[in-house]
N, C-alpha and C positions, 0 to 999 in steps of 0.2 A: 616528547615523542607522540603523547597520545593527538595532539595539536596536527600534526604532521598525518598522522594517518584521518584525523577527520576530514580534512580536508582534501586528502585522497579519498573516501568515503563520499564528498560531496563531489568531484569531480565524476569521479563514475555514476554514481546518479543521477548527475545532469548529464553524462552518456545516454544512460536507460531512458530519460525521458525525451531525448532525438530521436532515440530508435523509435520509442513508442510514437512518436507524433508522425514518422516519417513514415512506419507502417499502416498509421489508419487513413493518412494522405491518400483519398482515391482508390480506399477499401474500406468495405463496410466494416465495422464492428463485431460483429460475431466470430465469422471468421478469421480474423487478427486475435481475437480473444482466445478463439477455438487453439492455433495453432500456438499461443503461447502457453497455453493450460498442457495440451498435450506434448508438447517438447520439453516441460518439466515432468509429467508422467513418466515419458521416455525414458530421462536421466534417471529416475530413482528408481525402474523395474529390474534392472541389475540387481539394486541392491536389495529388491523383495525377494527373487529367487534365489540369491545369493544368503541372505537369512532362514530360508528353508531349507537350503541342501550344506552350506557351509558356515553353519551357526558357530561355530567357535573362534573363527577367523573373522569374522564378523563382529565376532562381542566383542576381539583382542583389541580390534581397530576400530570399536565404536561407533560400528556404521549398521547395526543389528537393527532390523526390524522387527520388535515384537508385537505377537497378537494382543489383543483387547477384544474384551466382549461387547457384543451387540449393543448395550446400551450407548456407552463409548461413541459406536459407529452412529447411531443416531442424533447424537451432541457435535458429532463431526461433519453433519449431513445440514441441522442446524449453519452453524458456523460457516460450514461452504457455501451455503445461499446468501447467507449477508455478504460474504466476501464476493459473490458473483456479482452480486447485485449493486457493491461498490465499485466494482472494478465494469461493468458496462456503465455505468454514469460518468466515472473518471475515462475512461475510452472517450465516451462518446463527450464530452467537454474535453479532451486534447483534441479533438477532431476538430470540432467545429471554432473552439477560443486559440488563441495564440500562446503559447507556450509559455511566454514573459508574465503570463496571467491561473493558468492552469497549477503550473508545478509549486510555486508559493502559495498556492490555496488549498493544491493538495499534503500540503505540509502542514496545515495547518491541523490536522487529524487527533494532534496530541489533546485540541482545547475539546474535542468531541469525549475522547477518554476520561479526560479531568472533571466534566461534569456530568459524566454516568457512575464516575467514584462516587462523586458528592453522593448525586444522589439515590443511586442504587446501592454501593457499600456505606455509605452515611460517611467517609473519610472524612478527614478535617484536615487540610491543608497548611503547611505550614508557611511562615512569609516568602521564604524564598519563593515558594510552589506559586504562591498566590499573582508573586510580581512578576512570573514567567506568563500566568494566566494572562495578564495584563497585556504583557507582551504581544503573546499573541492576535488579543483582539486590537489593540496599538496596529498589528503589522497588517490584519485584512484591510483595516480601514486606508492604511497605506497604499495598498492593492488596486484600491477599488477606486483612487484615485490616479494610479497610473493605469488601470485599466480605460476612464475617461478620457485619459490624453491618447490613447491606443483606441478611440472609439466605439469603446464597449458599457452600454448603460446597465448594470447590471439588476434594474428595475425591470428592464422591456426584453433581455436576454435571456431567454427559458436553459441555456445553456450552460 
């Protein structure tokens, strides 16, 4: 079953990244950004005013927004600048690189993760972990040579 749903999982994903490519087709960056940041705002402002006026209905159905203090909000303010600042790079390389090139390198995300465990929580990895590592960098280099045949040198490509 779980086989079945990932691969619905990967279908729709490669959805999302049509859309996103077909959105920045002939629109700048910001503004695509802008309007997907805010149309997720949208969706969740129900459920803030709805946490403050109908908290128990809320908490029933686990969709309660609680507060956090200030600190919190500053670790959050953090966070959302890395995450902008990833998401206008990855915008702006769907924009400008071809799709068949982008979405498999933005997948590749996990191997950035695996080596801020190492070496920011000192993690030790175990074989399986390790031969996935591998993997990954196996599968950029893969990339970077259908990106070649797709004529893109990604020595001279700032994208």
């Amino acid at each position: 079953m779980w086989m079945y749903l990932g691969l619905l999982a990967a279908l729709f994903l490669g959805l999302h990244n049509l859309c996103k490519k077909h959105a920045v087709q002939g629109n700048e960056v910001f503004p695509v950004l802008f309007g997907t940041i805010f149309s997720g705002f949208l969706f969740l402002l129900p459920l803030y005013f709805g946490s403050l006026f109908y908290e128990e209905q809320l908490i029933n159905m686990q969709l309660y927004i609680a507060e956090i203090p200030w600190k919190t909000h500053g670790f959050i303010v953090i966070k959302s600048a890395i995450m902008a600042s990833s998401w206008i790079l990855a915008y702006q390389a769907l924009k400008h690189l071809p799709i068949t090139i982008v979405t498999p390198i933005r997948s590749a995300g996990p191997f950035f993760t695996f080596i801020g465990a190492i070496l920011i929580y000192q993690e030790k990895p175990n074989f399986l972990q390790w031969i996935g590592f591998f993997l990954i960098i196996f599968s950029v280099l893969l990339y970077s040579r259908i990106g070649k045949k797709e004529g893109i040198n990604f020595k001279r490509n700032k994208w």
